[in-house]
C-alpha positions as CSV (number, residue, x, y, z in Angstrom):
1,X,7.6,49.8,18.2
2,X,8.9,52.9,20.3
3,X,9.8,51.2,23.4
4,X,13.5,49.3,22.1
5,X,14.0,52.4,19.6
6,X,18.3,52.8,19.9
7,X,18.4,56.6,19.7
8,X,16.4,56.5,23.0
9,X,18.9,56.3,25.7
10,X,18.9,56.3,29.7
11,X,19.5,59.6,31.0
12,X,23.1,59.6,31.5
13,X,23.8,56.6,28.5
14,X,26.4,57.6,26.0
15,X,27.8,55.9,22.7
16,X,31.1,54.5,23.7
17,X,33.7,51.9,23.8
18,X,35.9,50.8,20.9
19,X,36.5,49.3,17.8
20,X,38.8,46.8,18.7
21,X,37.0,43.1,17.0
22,X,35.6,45.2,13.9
23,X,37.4,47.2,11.0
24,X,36.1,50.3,9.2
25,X,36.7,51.4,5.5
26,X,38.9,54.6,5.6
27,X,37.5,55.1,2.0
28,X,33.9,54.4,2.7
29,X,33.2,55.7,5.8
30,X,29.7,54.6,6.3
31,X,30.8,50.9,6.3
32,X,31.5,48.1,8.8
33,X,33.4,44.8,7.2
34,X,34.1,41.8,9.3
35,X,35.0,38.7,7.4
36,X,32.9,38.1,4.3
37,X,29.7,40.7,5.4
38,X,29.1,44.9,5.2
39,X,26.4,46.6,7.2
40,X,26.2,49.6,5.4
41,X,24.3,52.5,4.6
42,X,23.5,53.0,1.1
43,X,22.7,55.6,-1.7
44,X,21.2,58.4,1.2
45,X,20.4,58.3,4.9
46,X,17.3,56.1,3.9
47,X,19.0,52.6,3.6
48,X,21.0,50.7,5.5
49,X,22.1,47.1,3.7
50,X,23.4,43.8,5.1
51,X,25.5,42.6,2.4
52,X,27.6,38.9,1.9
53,X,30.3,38.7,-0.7
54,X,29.0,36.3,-2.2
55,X,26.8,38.5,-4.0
56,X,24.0,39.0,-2.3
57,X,22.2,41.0,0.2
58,X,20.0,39.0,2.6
59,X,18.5,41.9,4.3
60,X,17.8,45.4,3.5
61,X,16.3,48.2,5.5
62,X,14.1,51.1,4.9
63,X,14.2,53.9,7.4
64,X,10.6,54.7,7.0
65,X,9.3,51.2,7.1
66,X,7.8,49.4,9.9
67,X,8.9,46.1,9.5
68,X,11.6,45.5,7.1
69,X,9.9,45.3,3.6
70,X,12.6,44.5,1.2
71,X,14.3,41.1,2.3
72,X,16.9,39.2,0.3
73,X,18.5,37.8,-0.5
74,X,18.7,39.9,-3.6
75,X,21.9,40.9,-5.5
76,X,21.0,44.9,-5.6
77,X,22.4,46.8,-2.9
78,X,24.7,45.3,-2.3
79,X,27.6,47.2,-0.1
80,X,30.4,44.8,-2.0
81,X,29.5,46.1,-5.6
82,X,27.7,49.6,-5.4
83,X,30.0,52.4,-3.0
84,X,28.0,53.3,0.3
85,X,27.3,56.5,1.7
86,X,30.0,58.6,3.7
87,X,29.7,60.9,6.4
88,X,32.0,63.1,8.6
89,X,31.4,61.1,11.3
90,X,31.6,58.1,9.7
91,X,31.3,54.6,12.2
92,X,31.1,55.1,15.8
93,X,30.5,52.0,18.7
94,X,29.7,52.3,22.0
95,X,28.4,50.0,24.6
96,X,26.4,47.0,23.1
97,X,25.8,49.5,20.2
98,X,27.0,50.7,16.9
99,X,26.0,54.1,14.9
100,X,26.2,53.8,11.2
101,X,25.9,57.7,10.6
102,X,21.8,58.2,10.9
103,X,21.3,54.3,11.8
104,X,21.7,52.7,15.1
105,X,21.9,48.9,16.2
106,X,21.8,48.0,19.5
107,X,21.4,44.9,22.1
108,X,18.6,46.0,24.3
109,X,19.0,42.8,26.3
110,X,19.8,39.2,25.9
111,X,16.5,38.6,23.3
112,X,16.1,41.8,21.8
113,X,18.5,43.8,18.9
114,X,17.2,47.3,17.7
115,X,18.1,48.5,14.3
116,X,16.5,51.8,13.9
């Protein structure tokens, strides 16, 4: 789909707000840990991983796919065992949305997330 894609904004929207319930790796910058979970974006801009600590990875996504194709839970790709990617810019949040380097995920409204 193109019409919930999260690098389409309003005219006018920017990625803001804070970081105050989540906590970043200064080491890994393209990471996001809360609890026992990582989103992460792994290996190159082409991945972006859902990963428990327990070891597995329930969800992984493909840039270039249309629907995710390689679901878990598996225990490759995992962002608790293998190192993620890192960036300059590393994690960034704004308003009901969060930028993992080239990946977005954002609450379009109350029945509709976008991870693109």
């Amino acid at each position: 789909r193109v019409d919930r894609n999260a690098w389409t904004w309003e005219k006018g929207v920017a990625l803001q707000g804070n970081d105050e319930c989540f906590s970043t790796s200064s080491t890994v910058p393209n990471v996001i840990s809360f609890g026992d979970w990582k989103i992460a974006q792994m290996r190159d801009t082409n991945w972006l991983s859902f990963s428990s600590n327990y070891p597995n990875t329930p969800m992984l996504f493909q840039s270039n796919s249309r629907r995710p194709r390689h679901g878990g839970p598996r225990l490759d790709w995992g962002a608790w065992v293998e190192v993620p990617t890192s960036s300059a810019e590393g994690v960034q949040f704004g308003d009901k949305a969060v930028q993992i380097d080239q990946w977005r995920i954002k609450q379009f409204d109350d029945n509709h997330l976008s991870i693109t």
